[in-house]
C-alpha positions as CSV (number, residue, x, y, z in Angstrom):
1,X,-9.6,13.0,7.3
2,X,-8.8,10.3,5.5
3,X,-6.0,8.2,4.5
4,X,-4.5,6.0,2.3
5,X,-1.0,4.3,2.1
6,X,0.5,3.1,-0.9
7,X,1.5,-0.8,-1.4
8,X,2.8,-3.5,-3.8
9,X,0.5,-6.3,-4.9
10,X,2.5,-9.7,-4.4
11,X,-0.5,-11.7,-5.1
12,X,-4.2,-12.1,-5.7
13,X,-6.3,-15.2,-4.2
14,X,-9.8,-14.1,-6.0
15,X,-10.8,-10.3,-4.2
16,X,-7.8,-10.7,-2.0
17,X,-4.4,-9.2,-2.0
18,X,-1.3,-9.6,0.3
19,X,0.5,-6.8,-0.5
20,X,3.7,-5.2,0.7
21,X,4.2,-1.4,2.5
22,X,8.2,-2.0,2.8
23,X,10.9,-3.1,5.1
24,X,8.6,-6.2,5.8
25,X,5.5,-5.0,6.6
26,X,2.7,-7.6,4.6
27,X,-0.9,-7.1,5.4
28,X,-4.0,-8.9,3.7
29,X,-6.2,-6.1,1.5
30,X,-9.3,-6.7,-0.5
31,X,-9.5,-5.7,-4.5
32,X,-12.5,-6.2,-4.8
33,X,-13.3,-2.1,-5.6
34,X,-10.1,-2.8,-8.4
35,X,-8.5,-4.5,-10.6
36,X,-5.1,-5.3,-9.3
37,X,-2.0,-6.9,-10.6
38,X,0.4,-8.6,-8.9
39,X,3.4,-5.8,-8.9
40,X,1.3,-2.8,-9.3
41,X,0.9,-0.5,-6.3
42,X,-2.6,0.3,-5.0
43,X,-3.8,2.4,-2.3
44,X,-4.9,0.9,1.1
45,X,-7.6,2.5,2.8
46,X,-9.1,0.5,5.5
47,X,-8.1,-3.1,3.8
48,X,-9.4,-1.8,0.8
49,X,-7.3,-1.1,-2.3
50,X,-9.0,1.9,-3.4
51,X,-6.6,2.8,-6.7
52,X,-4.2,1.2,-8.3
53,X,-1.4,4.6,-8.9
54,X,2.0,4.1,-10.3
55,X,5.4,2.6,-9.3
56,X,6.7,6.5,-8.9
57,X,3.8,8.1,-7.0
58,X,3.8,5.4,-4.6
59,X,7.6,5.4,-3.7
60,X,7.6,8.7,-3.6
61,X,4.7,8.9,-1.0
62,X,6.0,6.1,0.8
63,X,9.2,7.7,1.5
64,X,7.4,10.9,2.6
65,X,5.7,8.7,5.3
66,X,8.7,7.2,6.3
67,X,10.3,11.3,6.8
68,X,6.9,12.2,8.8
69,X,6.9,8.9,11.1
70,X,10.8,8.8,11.5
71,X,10.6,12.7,13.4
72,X,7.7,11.5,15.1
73,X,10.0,8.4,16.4
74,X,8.1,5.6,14.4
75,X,8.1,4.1,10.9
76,X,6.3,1.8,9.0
77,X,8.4,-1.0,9.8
């Protein structure tokens, strides 16, 4: 199984991305496989963006991770 988590694009140096999954949490991705905007959200798989998907689908997904790792005793931050 695979899987993919949803972040913010803060900015683009060439085919890289820092982007944002929340409450801190700023990782370097490559975009090379898209063409991503600085504040569109993209899916991470691997420190790839596979897809850029919408502001909605990707808070909404994002908070659903937070529910599943919060009874687990984690979280994304």
């Amino acid at each position: 199984m695979c899987l993919a988590i949803p972040a913010r694009v803060i900015s683009v140096e060439g085919s890289t991305a820092k982007v944002d999954f929340g409450h801190g949490v700023i990782r370097e991705a490559s975009v090379i496989l898209v063409d991503a905007k600085v504040g569109e959200y993209v899916l991470i798989h691997a420190g790839y963006a596979i897809q850029v998907i919408d502001k909605k689908a990707a808070e909404e997904t994002l908070e659903l991770w937070n529910e599943i790792l919060k009874q687990s005793g984690g979280s994304l931050s």
